[in-house]
C-alpha positions, 0 to 999 in steps of 0.5 A: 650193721655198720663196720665194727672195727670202722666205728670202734677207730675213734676211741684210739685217740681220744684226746685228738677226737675231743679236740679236733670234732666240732660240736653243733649249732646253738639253734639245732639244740634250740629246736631239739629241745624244743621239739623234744621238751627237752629242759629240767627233770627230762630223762634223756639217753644219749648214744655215741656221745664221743667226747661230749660235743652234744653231751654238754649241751643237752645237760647244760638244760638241766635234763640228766643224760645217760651217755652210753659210750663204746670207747672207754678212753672217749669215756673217760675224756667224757667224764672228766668233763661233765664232772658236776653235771647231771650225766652218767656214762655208760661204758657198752655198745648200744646192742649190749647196753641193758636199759634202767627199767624206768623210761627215757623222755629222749633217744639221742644220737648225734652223727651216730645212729648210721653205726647202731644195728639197723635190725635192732637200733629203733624197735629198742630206741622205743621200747626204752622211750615213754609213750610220746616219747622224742627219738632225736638223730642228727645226720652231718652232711659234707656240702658245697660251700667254703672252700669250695675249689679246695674240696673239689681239687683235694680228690686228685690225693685222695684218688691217688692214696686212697684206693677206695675213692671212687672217681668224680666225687663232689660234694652238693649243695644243701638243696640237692641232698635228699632226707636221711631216711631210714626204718623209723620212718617206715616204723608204726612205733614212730610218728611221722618225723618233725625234720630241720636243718643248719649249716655251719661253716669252720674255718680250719688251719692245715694242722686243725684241718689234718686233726679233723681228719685224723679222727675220721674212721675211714683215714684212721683204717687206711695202711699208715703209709698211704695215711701219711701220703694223703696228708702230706698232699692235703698239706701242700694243697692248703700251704701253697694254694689257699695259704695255709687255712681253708673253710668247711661247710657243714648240714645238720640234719635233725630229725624227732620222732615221737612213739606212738601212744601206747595203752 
């Protein structure tokens, strides 16, 4: 399983997280609610939902979501606001969580699926799903695009700051970046999967580009001095190289599987 201080470091700034984390393209939730049926009266379980960022879609469809969130603090920023809408949140890790017993029209996991325990995350996600039921992942890919001479020439402050950067890494383009695949599409609980992806560019100042970046679990871990070092070189590199604003490409990857109909 993913590291578990590693996936709990996104609750320690929660207000950051749910102002610095974009959220996800208008046609990814066009096709997943299309794919996955997902509109008025469909039950859907959402984990990880951070602070909401697919959260509020999915309901805006008028589906009820049960948002089942590890970090009590990206909790309650959660719950403040879908205040009115049709979801309940759920303070548990994904393993611990004990499922109503009625089932889910939906499994969702956006950006959060690589953090649940492989040996225990898609054998549960179809026990807690209706025959022909929808396991809906979303995988986010860092890809060339944008600012492109920017992300190549910022790995010389993370190899100097971050011991962990291994040499020579660049980023791909969407062509080169194989499927995310993993058990469920080895599973016999699962049919073969429906995959689809969209790019979505983000244009960040210095200050939003460091949030962002604040909130990712592998700078939040780092010692707070060498935190601080890689920032301040990632600051000078946009203010006096890109004037102060930089562009960030992303891929989403959606992936929905249907259980199998069982008697």
């Amino acid at each position: 399983m993913a590291d578990k201080h590693l996936r709990a470091t996104f609750d320690e700034d929660a207000d950051l997280y749910d102002r610095a984390r974009p959220g996800y393209p208008t046609a990814l939730f066009d096709a997943l609610g299309s794919l996955a049926k997902i509109g008025p009266g469909a039950r859907v379980v959402e984990i990880g939902p951070g602070t909401g960022q697919a959260t509020q879609p999915l309901a805006a469809r008028g589906s009820h979501v049960v948002a089942v969130e590890l970090g009590a603090h990206l909790a309650r920023v959660l719950q403040r606001k879908v205040a009115g809408m049709p979801v309940d949140v759920v303070v548990s890790t994904f393993e611990d969580w004990p499922p109503p017993i009625e089932p889910f029209d939906t499994f969702a996991a956006f950006t959060a699926w690589h953090w649940l325990d492989p040996a225990v995350r898609a054998a549960k996600a179809a026990a807690i799903l209706r025959p022909g039921g929808a396991l809906a992942t979303v995988t986010t890919f860092h890809v060339l695009g944008g600012s492109e001479a920017f992300f190549s020439k910022v790995q010389e402050c993370y190899e100097r700051w971050d011991p962990a950067t291994p040499p020579d890494v660049r980023l791909l383009s969407d062509d080169d970046i194989p499927p995310a695949l993993d058990e469920v599409d080895r599973s016999e609980l699962f049919e073969p999967a429906i995959r689809r992806r969209y790019r979505q560019n983000i244009t960040y100042t210095t200050a939003t580009y460091l949030n962002t970046l604040a909130t990712y679990s592998g700078h939040r871990a780092l010692d707070p001095a060498r935190r601080q070092g890689l920032f301040e070189c990632v600051a000078r590199l946009i203010d006096d190289e890109y004037g102060g604003e930089i562009t960030k490409a992303y891929l989403y990857e959606l992936r929905v599987a249907h259980t199998t109909t069982r008697p």
